[in-house]
N, C-alpha and C positions, 0 to 999 in steps of 0.2 A: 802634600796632603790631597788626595786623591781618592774618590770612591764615589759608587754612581749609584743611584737608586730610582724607584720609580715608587710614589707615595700614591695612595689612594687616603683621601680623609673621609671617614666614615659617619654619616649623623642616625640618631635611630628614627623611625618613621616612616619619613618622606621624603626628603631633599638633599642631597648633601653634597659636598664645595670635593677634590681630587686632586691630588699633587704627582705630580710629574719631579722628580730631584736627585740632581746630581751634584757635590760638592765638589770645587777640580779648580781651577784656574783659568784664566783667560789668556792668552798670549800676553809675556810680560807680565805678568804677575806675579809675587813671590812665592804663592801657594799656599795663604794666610790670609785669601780673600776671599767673601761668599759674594755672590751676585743672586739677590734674593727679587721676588714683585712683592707687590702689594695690590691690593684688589683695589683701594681708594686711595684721595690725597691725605694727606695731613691738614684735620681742622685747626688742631693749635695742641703746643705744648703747654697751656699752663695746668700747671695739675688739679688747678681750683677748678677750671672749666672744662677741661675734656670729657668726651662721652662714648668716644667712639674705637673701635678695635684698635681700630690703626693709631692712633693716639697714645692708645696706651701700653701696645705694645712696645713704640718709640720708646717713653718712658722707662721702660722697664730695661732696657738697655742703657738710657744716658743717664739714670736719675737711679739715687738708690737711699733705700729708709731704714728703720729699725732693723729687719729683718726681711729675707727674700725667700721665696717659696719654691720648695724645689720636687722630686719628682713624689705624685700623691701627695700638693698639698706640704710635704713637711717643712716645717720652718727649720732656715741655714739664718746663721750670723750676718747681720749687717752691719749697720751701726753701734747697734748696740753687743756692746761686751759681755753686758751682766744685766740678769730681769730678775726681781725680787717682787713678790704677790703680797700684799698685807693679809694675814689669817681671815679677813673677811672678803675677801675677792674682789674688792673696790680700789686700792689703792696701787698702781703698778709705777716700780722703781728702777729707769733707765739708767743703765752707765756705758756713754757713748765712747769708741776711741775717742783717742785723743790727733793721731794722722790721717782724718777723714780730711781731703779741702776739696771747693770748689774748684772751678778751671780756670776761674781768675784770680787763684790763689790765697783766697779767704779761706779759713777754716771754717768747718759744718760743726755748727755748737746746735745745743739743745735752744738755744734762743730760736733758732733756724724754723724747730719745728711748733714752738708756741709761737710764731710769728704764721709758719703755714697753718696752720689748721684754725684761729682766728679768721684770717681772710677768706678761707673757706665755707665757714657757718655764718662769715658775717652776709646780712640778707642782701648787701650790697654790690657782691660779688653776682652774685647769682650762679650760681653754682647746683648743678642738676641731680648733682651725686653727694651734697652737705648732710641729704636725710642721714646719711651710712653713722655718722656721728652721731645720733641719736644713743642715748647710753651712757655717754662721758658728761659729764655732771653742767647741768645748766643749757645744755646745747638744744636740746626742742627751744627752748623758753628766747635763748639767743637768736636763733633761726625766724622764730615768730615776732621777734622787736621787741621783748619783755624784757630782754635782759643786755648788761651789754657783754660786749666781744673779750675782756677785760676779764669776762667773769668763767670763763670755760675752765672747764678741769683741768688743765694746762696748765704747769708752772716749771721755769727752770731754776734747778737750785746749781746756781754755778755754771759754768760753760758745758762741763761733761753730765750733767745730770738731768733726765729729765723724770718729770712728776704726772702722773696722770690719775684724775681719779673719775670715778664712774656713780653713776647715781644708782644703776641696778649693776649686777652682774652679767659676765657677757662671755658666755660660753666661746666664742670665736673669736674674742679678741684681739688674740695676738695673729690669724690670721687675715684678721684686717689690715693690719700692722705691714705686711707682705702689698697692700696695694696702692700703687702712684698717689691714691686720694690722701692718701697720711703720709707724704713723704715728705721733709723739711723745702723750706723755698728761703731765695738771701733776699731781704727785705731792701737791701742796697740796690740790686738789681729789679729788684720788680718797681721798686719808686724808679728808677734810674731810664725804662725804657715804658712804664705807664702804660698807657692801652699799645703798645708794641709787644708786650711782654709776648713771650710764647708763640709768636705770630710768625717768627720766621727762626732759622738758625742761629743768627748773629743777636737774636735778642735773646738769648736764654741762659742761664750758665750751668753747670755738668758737675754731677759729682758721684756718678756711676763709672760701669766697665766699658763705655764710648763716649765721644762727642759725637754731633751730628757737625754735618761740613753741609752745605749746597743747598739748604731748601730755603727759597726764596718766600713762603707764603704759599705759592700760587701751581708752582714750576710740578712738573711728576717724576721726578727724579732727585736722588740727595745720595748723601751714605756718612757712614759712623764708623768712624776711626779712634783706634785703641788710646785712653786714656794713660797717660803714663803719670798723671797723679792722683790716679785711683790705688786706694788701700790693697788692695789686694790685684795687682797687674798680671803677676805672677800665675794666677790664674784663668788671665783671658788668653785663651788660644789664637784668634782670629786677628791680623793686624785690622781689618776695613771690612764691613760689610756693604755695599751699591746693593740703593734699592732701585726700582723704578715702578711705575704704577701700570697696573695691562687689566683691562676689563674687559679684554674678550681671550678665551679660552684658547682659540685657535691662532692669535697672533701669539700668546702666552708658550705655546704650543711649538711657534716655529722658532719664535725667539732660543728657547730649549734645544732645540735640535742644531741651532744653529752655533750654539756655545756661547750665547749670547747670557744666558741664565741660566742658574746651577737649581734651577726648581719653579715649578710654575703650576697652577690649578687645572687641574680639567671637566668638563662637564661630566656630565653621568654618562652620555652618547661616547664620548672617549675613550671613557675605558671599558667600555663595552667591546671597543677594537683594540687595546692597548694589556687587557685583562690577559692576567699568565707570563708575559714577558717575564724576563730575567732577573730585571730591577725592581719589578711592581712590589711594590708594601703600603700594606694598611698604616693610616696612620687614624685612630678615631678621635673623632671632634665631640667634644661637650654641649652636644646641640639637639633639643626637640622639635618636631614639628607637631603640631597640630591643630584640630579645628576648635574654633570656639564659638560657642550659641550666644546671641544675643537676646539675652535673657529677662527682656522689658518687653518683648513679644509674646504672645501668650500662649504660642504654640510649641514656644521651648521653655516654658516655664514646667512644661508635661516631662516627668522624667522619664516616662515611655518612650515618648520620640524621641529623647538624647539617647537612650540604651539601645535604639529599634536601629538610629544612624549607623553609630559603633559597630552595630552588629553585621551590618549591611555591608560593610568595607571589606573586604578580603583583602588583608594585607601584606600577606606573599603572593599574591598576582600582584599588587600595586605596585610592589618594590622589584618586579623583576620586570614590570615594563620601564619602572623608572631607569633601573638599571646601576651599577656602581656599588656601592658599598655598604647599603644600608641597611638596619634590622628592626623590625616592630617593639614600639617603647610598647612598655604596659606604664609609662607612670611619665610624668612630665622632666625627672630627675632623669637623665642621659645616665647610658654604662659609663662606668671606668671616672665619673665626677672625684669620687674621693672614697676612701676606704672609715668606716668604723668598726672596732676591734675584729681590726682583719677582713670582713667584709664589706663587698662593696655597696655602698652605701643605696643603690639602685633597688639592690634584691630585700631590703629592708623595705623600702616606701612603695615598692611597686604595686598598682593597684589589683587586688583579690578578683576582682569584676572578670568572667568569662569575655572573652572578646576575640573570642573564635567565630570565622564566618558561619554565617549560619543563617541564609536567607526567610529560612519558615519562620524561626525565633523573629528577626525582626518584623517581618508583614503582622504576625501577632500582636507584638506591643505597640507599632505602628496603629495597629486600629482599636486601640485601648481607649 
């Protein structure tokens, strides 16, 4: 399996991250291996507590839930077999396989995930990302100490079933559903390694399309090796992904050239010199930049001077000293986030506001 590419990632605005990627093998390799970076370490695998990219991108390879998201957003099969809606929108009726197991050989029942999502909201955990549960019946009120953990919209009926009900309706539900924060945890395991949980490799257990092998906690290197009692195996193509972590562009850069890595980030300065090659492609990133007024000030309380700023910015010279890949947001919603019927969901929310440069326009409302 062989093929080379050269990835630019694309953010609109201001700033944006560039890949460098070739897919190939290493000497000795079988050819079923990717040698990926990562821009940072891994803070922790527990799904109750991560917050950060790299965390949950892990996740999303070792760990798998209801359902996984696949390209635009659509929801693909996970766990669950079968979803049933109660006619009033509040009640949703999982039927989970039944050959889902962990990798220590326990089966993934629906107990799994009223066990995760308690720990979760419980205020004890402390958990940065509990808000998301806001919705499912009881969970503000659990969150705040009103209620207890016992009481959440959660119940399993039987091992393959699970029950969830909702105090409003929740238009995105099910692709909540799609993220690490609601994906089942084995309650054996988490009592069993306590504040170790998630903290390193050997303290977690796996019931996705990899394990993780090598990450010590601390170390900038690991990799994830194919589950072979993952439900669905037959669909991972890659036997081992090696990660390693590179925070500078140009070691990132040689590492790449060197065959050392089948993909690596580059500045905006990069592919300034790299732009046109062979392999170069865009890859676009879900990311906005912009500026925000501190708005207990009283001179951005003036909506003059926030429109006079805006105005004042020319932001095709901006983006062509920054250089790289990137295009002026009109809206804080990034292109290509997600489609609704059929459009992209951008050219919906993007804001009306003129924000062509226009230097006389701003000096005007500047002195309003």
């Amino acid at each position: 399996m062989k093929f080379k590419k050269l990835l630019a990632v694309g953010a609109t605005l201001a700033v944006s991250a560039f890949t460098l990627a070739a897919c190939g093998s290493k000497s000795g390799d079988s050819g079923k291996t990717l040698h990926w970076e990562d821009s940072a370490e891994i803070s922790t695998l527990d799904p109750s507590k991560v917050t950060d990219v790299v965390g949950f991108n892990q996740l999303n390879n070792v760990t798998e839930g209801l359902y996984r998201l696949g390209k635009d957003s659509k929801i693909t099969p996970g766990l669950a077999t079968k979803t049933t809606v109660s006619k009033d929108g509040l009640t949703y009726t999982f039927t989970l396989r039944k050959d889902a197991k962990w990798s220590n050989g326990d089966k993934v029942t629906a107990k799994d995930f009223v066990y995760s999502w308690q720990r979760t909201v419980n205020p004890k955990t402390g958990s940065q990302y509990a808000y998301l549960f806001s919705g499912i019946k009881n969970a503000d009120a659990i969150m705040e100490g009103k209620k207890s953990v016992s009481e959440l919209g959660v119940k399993a009926d039987g091992d393959y079933k699970l029950v969830v009900t909702l105090d409003k309706k929740i238009p995105y539900f099910k692709l909540l559903m799609g993220f690490p924060l609601f994906f089942p945890q084995n309650q054996k395991v988490v009592e069993k390694y306590g504040s170790k949980y998630g903290t390193a490799s050997k303290y977690f257990v796996y019931d996705g399309p990899f394990k993780q092998e090598g990450w010590t906690g601390s170390n900038l290197s690991w990799k994830l090796v194919k589950n072979d009692d993952y439900w669905d195996k037959k669909a991972v193509k890659l036997d081992k992904i090696t990660y390693q972590v590179v925070k500078d562009t140009n070691t990132g850069y040689n590492l790449f050239q060197s065959g050392k890595l089948d993909g690596t980030l580059l500045s905006a300065e990069q592919t300034k010199q790299l732009k046109g090659q062979k392999n170069y492609t865009v890859f676009h990133e879900s990311t906005t930049f912009y500026l925000q007024y501190n708005q207990t000030k009283e001179e951005f309380k003036n909506a003059n001077i926030r429109k006079a700023i805006s105005l004042a910015i020319n932001r095709k010279d901006y983006l062509k000293v920054l250089g790289g890949e990137n295009t002026a947001a009109t809206s804080v919603t990034p292109v290509g986030l997600t489609k609704v019927n059929g459009k992209d969901f951008q050219s919906i929310v993007s804001d009306k506001t003129d924000m062509t440069y226009n230097k006389a326009k701003a000096k005007e409302l500047f002195n309003k």
